[in-house]
RODO-2510 file (C-alpha; in nm, 4 decimals, decimal comma):
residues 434
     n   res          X          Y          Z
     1     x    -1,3649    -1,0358     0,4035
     2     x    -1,0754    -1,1955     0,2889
     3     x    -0,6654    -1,0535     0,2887
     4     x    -0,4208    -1,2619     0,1303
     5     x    -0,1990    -1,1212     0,4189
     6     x    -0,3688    -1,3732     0,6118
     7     x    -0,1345    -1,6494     0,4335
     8     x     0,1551    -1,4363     0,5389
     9     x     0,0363    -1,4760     0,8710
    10     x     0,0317    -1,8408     0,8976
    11     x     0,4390    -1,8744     0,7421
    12     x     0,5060    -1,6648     1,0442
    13     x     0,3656    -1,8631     1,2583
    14     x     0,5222    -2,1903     1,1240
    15     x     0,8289    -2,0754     1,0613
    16     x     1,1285    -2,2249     1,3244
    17     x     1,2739    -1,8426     1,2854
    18     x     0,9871    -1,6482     1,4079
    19     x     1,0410    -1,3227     1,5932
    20     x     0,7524    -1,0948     1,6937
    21     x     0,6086    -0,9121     1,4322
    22     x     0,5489    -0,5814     1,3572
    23     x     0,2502    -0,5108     1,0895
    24     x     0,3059    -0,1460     0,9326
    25     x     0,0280     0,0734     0,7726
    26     x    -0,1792     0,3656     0,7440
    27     x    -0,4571     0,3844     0,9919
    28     x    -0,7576     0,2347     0,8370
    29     x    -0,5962    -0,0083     0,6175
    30     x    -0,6770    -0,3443     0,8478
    31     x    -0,4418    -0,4119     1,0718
    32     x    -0,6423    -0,4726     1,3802
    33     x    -0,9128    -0,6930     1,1836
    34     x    -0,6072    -0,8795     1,0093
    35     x    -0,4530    -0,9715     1,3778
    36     x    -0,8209    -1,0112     1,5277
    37     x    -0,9062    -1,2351     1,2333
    38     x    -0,5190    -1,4452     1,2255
    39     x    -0,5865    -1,4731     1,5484
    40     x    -0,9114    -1,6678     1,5827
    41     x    -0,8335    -1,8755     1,3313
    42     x    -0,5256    -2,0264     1,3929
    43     x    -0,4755    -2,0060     1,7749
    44     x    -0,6970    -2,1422     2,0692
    45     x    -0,6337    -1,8154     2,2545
    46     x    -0,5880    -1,4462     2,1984
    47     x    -0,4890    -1,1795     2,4416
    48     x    -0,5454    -0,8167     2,3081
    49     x    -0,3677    -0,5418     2,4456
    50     x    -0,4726    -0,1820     2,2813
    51     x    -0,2452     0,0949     2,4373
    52     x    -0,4545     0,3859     2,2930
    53     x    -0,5652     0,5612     2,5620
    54     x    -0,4374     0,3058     2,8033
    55     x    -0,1935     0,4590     3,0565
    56     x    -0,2061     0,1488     3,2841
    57     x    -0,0465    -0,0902     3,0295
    58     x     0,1991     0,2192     2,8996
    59     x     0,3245     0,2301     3,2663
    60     x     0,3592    -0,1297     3,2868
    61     x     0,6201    -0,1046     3,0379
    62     x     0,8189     0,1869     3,1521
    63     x     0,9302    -0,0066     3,4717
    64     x     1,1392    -0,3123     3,3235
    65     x     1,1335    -0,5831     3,0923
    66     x     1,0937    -0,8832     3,3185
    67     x     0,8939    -1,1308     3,0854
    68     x     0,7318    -1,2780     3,4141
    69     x     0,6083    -0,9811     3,5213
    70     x     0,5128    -0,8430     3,1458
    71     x     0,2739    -1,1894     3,0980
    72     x     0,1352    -1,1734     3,3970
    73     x     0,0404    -0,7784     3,3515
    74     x    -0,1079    -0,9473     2,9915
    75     x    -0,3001    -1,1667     3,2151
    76     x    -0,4576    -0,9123     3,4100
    77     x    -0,5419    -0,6843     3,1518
    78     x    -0,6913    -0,9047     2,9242
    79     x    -0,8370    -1,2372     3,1449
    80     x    -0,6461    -1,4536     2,9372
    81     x    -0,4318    -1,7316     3,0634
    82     x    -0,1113    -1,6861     2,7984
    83     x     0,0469    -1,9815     2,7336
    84     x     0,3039    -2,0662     2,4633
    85     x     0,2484    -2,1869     2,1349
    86     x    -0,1194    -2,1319     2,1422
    87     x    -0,1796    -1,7953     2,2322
    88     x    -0,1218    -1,5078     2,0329
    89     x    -0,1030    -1,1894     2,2574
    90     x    -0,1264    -0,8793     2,0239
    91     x    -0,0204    -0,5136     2,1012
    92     x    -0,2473    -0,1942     1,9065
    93     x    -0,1478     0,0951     1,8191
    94     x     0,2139     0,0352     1,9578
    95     x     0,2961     0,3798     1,8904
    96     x     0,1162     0,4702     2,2321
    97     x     0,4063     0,2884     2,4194
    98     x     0,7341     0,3282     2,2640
    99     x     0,8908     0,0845     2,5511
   100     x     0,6884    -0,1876     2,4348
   101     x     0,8353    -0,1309     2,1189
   102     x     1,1715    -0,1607     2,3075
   103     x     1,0295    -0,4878     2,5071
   104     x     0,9678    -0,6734     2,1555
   105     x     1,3875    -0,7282     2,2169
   106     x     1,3464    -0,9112     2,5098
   107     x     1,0572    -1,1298     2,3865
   108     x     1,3011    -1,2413     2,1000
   109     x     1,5645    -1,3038     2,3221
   110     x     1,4296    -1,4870     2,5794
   111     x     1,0532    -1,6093     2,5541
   112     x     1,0624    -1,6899     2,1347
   113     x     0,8367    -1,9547     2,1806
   114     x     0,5716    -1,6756     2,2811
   115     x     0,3929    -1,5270     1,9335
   116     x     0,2989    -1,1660     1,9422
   117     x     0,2125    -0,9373     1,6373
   118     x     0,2206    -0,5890     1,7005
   119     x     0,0810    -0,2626     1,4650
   120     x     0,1251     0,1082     1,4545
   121     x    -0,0481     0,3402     1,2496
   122     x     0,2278     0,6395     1,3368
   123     x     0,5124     0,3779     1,4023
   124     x     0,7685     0,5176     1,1499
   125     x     0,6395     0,8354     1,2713
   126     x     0,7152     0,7031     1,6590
   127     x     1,0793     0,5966     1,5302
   128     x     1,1837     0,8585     1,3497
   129     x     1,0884     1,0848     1,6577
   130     x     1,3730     0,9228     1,8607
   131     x     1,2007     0,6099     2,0048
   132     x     1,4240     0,2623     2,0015
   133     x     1,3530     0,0100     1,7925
   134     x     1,4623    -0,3425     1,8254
   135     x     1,6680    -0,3750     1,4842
   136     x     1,7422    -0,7674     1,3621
   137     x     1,4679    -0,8508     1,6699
   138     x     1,1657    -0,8768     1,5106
   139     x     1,0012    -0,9340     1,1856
   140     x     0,8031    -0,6840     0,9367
   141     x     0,5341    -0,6946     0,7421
   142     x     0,3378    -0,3985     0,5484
   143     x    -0,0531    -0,3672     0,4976
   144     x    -0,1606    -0,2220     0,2152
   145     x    -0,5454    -0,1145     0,1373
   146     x    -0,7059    -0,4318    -0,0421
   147     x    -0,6206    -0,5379    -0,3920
   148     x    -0,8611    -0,5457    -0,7019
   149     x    -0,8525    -0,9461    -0,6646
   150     x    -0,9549    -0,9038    -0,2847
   151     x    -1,2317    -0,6407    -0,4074
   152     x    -1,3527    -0,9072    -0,6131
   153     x    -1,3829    -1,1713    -0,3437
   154     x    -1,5529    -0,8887    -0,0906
   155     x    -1,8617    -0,8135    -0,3493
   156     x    -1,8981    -1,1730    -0,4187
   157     x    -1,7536    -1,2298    -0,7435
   158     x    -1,5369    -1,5376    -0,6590
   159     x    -1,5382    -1,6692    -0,9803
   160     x    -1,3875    -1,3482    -1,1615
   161     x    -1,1122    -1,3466    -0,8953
   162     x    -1,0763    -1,6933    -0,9251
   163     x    -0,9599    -1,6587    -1,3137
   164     x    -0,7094    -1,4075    -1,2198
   165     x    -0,5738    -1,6269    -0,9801
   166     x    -0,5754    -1,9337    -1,2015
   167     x    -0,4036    -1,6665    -1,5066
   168     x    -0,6382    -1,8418    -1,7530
   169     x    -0,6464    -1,5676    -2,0097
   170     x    -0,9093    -1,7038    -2,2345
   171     x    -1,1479    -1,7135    -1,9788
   172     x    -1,0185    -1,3837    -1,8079
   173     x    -1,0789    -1,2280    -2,1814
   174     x    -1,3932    -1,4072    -2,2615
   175     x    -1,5529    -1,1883    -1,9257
   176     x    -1,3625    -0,8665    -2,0011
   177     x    -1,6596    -0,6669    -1,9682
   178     x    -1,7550    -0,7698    -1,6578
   179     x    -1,3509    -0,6946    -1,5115
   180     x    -1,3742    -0,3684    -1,6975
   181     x    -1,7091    -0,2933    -1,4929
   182     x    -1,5636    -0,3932    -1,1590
   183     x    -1,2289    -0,1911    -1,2224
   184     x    -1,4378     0,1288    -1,3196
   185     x    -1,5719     0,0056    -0,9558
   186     x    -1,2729    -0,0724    -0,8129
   187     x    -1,1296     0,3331    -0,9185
   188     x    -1,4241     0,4965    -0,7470
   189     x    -1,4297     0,2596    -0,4356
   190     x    -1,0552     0,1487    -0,3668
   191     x    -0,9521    -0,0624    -0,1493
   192     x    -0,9877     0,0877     0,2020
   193     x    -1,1707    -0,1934     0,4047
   194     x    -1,4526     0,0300     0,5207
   195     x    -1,5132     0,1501     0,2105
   196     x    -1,5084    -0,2178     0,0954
   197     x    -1,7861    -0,3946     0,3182
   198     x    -2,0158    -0,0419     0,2971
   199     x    -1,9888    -0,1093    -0,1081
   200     x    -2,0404    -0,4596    -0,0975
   201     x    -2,3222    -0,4524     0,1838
   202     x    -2,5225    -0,1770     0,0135
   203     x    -2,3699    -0,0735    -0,3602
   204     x    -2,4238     0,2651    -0,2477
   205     x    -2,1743     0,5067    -0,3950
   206     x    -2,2682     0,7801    -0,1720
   207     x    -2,2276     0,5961     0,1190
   208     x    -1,8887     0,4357     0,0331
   209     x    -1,8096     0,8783    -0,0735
   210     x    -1,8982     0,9853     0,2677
   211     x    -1,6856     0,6912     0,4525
   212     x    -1,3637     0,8135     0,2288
   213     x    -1,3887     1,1905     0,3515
   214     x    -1,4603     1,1138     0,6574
   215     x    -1,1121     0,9323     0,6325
   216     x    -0,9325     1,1848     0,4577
   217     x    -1,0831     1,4257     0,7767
   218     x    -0,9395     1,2286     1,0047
   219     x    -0,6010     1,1529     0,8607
   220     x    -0,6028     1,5965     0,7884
   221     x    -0,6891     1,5753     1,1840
   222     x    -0,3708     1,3587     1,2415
   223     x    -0,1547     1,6453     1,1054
   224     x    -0,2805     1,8580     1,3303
   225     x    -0,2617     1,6248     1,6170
   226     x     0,1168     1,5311     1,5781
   227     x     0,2865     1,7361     1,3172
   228     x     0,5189     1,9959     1,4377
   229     x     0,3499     2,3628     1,4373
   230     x     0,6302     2,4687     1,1999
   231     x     0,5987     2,1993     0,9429
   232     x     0,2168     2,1783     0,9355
   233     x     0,1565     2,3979     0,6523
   234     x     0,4196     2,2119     0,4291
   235     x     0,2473     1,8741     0,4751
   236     x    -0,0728     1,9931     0,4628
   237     x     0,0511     2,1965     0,0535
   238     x     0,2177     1,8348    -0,0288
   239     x    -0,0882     1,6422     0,0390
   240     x    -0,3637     1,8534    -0,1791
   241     x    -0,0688     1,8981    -0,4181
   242     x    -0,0751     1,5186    -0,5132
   243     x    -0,3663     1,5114    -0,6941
   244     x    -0,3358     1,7848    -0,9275
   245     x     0,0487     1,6848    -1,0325
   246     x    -0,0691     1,3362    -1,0915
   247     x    -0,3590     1,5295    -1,2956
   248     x    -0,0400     1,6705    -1,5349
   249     x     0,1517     1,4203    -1,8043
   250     x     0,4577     1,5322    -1,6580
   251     x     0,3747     1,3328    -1,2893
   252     x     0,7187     1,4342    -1,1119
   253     x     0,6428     1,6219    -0,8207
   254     x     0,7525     1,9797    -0,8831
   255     x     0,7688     2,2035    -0,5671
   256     x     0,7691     2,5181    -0,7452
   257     x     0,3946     2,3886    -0,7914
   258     x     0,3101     2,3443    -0,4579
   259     x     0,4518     2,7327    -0,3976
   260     x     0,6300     2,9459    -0,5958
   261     x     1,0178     2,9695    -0,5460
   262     x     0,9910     2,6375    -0,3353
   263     x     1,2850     2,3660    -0,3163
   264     x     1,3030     2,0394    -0,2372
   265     x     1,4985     2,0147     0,0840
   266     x     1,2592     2,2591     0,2392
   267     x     1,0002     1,9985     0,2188
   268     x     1,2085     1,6832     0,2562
   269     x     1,0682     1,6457     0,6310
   270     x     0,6382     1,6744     0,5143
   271     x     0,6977     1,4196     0,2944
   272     x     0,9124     1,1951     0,5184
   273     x     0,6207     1,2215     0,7575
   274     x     0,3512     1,1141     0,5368
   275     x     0,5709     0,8343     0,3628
   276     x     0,6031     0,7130     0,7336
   277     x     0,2671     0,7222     0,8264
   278     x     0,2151     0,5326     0,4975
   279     x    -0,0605     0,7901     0,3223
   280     x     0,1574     0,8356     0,0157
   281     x     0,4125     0,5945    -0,1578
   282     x     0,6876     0,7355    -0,3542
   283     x     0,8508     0,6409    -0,7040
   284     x     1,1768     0,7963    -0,7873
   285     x     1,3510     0,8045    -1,1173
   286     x     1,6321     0,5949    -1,2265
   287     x     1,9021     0,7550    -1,4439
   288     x     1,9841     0,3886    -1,5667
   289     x     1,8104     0,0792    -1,6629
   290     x     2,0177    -0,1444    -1,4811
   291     x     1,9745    -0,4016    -1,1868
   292     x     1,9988    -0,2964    -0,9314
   293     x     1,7303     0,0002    -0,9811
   294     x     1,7650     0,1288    -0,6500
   295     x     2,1809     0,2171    -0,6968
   296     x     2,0696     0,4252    -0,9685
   297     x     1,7088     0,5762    -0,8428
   298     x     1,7683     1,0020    -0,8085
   299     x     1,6916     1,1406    -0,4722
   300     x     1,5339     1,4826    -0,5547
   301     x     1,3271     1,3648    -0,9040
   302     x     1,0121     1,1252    -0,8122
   303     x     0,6394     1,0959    -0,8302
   304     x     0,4428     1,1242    -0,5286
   305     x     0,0997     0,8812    -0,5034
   306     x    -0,1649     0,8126    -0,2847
   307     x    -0,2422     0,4953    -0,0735
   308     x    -0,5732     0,4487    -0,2133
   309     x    -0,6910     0,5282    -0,5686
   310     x    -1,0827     0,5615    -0,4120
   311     x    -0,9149     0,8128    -0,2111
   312     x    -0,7560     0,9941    -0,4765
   313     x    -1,0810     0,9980    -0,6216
   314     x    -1,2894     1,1482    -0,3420
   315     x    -1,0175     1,4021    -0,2810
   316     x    -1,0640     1,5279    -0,6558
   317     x    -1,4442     1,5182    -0,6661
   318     x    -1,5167     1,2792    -0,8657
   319     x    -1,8464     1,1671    -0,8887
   320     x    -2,0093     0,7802    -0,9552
   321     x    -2,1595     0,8468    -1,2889
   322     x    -1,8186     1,0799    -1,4013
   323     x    -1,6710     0,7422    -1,3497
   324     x    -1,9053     0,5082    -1,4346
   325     x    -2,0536     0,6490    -1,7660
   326     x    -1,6820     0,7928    -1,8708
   327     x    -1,8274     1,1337    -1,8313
   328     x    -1,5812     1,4420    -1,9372
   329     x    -1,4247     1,4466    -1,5303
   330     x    -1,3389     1,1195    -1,5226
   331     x    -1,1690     1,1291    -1,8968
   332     x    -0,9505     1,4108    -1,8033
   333     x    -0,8670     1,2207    -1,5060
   334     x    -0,8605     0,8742    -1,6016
   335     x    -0,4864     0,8320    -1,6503
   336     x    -0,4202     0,9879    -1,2737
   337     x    -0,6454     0,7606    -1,0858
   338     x    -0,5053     0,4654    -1,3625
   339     x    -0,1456     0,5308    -1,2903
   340     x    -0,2596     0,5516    -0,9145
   341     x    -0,4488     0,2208    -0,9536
   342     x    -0,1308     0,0525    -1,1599
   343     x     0,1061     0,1510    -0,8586
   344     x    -0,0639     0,0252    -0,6063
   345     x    -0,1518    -0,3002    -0,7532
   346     x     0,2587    -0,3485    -0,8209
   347     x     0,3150    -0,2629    -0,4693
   348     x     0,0238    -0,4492    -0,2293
   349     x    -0,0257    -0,7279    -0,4954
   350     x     0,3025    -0,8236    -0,6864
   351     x     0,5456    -0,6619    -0,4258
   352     x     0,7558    -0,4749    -0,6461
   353     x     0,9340    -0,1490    -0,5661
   354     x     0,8409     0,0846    -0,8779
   355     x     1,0589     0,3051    -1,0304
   356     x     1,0311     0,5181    -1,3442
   357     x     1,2764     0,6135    -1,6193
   358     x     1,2732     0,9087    -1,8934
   359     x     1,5393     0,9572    -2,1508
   360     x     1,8346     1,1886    -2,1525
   361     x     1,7124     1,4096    -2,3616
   362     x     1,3594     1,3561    -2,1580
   363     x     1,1922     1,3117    -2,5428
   364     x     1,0210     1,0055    -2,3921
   365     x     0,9392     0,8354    -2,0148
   366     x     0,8192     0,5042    -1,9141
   367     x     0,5758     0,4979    -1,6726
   368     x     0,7418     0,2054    -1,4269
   369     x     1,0436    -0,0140    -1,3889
   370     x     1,0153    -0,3208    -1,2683
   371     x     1,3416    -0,5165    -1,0759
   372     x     1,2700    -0,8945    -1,1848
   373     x     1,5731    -1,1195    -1,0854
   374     x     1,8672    -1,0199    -1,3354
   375     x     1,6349    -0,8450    -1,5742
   376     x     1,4349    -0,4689    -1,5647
   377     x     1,1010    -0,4592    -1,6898
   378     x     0,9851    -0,1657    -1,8330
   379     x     0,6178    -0,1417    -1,7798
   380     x     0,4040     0,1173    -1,9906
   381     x     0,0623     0,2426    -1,8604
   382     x    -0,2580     0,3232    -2,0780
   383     x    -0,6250     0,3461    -1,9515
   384     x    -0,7267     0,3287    -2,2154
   385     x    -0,7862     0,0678    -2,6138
   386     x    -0,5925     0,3672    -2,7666
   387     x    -0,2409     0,1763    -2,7744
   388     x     0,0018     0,3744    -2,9495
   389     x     0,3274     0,2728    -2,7034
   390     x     0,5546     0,5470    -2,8699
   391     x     0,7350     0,5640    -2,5525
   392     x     0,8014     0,2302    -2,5039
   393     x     0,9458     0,1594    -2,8863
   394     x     1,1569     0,3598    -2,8538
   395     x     1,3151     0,2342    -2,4970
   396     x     1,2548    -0,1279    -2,6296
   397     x     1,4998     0,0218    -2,9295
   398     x     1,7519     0,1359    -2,7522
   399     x     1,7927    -0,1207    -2,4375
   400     x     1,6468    -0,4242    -2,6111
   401     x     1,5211    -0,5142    -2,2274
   402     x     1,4154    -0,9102    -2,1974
   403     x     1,0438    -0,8124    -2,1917
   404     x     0,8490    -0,5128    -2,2120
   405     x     0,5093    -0,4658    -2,1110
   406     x     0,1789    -0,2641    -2,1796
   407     x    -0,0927    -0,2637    -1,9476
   408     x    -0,4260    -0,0887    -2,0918
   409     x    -0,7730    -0,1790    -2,1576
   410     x    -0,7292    -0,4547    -2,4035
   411     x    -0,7228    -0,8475    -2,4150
   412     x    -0,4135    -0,9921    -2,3016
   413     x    -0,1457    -1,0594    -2,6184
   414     x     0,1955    -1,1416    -2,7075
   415     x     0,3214    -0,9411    -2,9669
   416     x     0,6609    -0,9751    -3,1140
   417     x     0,8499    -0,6729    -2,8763
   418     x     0,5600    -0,6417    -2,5757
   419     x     0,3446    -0,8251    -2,3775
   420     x    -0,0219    -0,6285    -2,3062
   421     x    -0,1563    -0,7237    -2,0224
   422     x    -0,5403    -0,5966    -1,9490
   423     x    -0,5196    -0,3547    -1,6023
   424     x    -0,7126    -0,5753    -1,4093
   425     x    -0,5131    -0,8407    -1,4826
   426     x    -0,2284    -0,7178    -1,2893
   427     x    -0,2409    -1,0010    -1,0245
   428     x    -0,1428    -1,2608    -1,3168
   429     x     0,1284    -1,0387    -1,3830
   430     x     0,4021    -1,2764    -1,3383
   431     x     0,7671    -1,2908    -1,5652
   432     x     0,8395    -1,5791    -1,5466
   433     x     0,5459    -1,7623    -1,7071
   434     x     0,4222    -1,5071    -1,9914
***
């Protein structure tokens, strides 16, 4: 297995400004193997603290924040002689002791030459709830489920990831039916690292199926476990909601389909909880296409998406050969789970924040906006050959934007007002060399 994260990783460690580090993500997503695996490969010692079910080390940090007495509690706990500069000591599920979070302060402040990386699956969650955090004293970084180019490296097709690295489109469309087969992959399997090694290991669809609702079990079991009694039942409507209003052309999320007579701030507080615990990602609408996006996003009009298009998949029932063969499920479907796909390629891959855009007179919408330096980027979406970009001639028209572009099934060109870009060519996705 390979994360690109893991180059992350390394700047932090190298860089003369290091904090401590905080890695944010839904549970499942590879934050433990990511520190595990940064760990043994760049440091001569690791100490592992995991304060799940751990009341000794929680109590060891309710007392006070003497960094003597914190390393040598490290020591104890883990055998490992911590020493700075070549040790990494890492703290799991941080969530489980908020005044660790709190201690990360005092590690800034007076050990820096000390590297710890901490994660929490319900850390927003954690914050949010009351708990200090230690603002301007350490560094962030978010883990996303694994990209298509990271699929491609975990089933062994180096070579085909290789290309989309390298952006060498006549090669990349010479082997476009082998991408296409690995995306059609890539839809039913995602990108949850379980689901990953089971598929490459075995290539047994029902295998990787039964991993992803055994996921989707336990994240319902995490509502259960720490959602208030009162809000349950909202987050529990917004989550099986997502799929069928992605499932609509019209993908804002309308309340009023979740339950009749419903309004937005009544369910401002389910969705806040599952953005935190990052199981959905959220792309509002901007009134204007202008930089920057974000002054002119609209609070109460958005899209609501999954963190994993496999997910999304297993969650709507579709089957391997729907997918595979283009059966009638998976056509109905298709543009959900490639809108789905789209956004969280832009997101875990390319690191944009999305945004989408629809007209005045809403006669026309464009899937995503894009935030690239001075310029916005309207990006259309089709999962499909069929190309007809109505929508997008007719913003290009009016706002004459820099570039446009079209991702859909077909061969990367270069046409007078667009640029189409194939969708699993997303990674080479990059303004300012096509």
């Amino acid at each position: 297995m390979e994360r690109h994260l893991l180059h992350e990783l390394k700047r932090w460690k190298d860089s003369p400004h290091r904090k401590p580090l905080i890695l944010k993500g839904a549970r499942q997503v590879g934050k433990t193997w990511l520190m595990r695996e940064f760990g043994k490969r760049y440091y001569q010692k690791v100490a592992y603290v995991n304060f799940d079910n751990n009341p000794r080390m929680q109590q060891v940090f309710t007392e006070d924040f003497s960094i003597d007495r914190l390393l040598l509690a490290i020591n104890a706990e883990t055998g490992v002689a911590i020493t700075p500069e070549d040790t990494l000591i890492i703290f799991d599920e941080i969530q489980e002791a908020p005044k660790a979070i709190a201690s990360l302060k005092y590690f800034c402040e007076e050990a820096a030459s000390y590297h710890i990386v901490a994660a929490g699956s319900l850390l927003g969650v954690a914050i949010h709830g009351g708990d200090s955090f230690p603002v301007g004293k350490v560094n962030t970084l978010r883990v996303y489920p694994m990209t298509f180019v990271e699929f491609l490296h975990a089933v062994g097709e180096d070579g085909l990831a290789t290309l989309l690295e390298q952006g060498d489109w006549k090669l990349i469309d010479t082997f476009q039916d082998k991408f296409t087969a690995w995306l059609k992959n890539y839809y039913y399997v995602g990108g949850m690292p379980e689901a990953v090694k089971i598929f490459a290991e075995t290539r047994d669809y029902q295998s990787v199926r039964r991993m992803q609702s055994e996921l989707t079990e336990m994240y319902e079991a995490d509502f259960g476990k720490h959602v208030d009694a009162r809000e349950l039942p909202r987050v529990r409507m917004v989550w099986n909601a997502i799929p069928v209003q992605l499932a609509k052309e019209n993908k804002k999320f309308f309340f009023g389909q979740v339950k009749k007579g419903a309004r937005a701030r009544d369910w401002e507080t389910a969705i806040e909880w599952l953005l935190d615990c990052g199981l959905i990602t959220r792309v509002h609408r901007v009134t204007k296409p202008a930089v920057p996006l974000k002054a002119y996003q609209e609070m109460n009009a958005y899209k609501l998406f999954f963190l994993d298009v496999g997910l999304l998949g297993a969650i709507s029932g579709i089957d391997a050969r729907s997918l595979l063969e283009g059966n009638r499920l998976f056509v109905e479907f298709k543009g959900a789970l490639t809108e789905q796909y789209v956004c969280q390629q832009l997101i875990a891959d390319k690191g944009y924040e999305p945004f989408y855009f629809s007209s005045e007179s809403n006669k026309y919408e464009i899937d995503f906006m894009l935030q690239n330096g001075h310029d916005v980027i309207p990006v259309e979406v089709k999962a499909e050959h069929n190309v007809r970009a109505k929508s997008l001639r007719a913003y290009v028209e009016k706002h004459k934007p820099a570039k446009a572009v079209r991702l859909s099934m077909n061969n990367y060109r270069q046409e007078e007002w667009l640029i189409n870009i194939p969708l699993f060519a997303i990674h080479c996705l990059d303004f300012d060399r096509i």
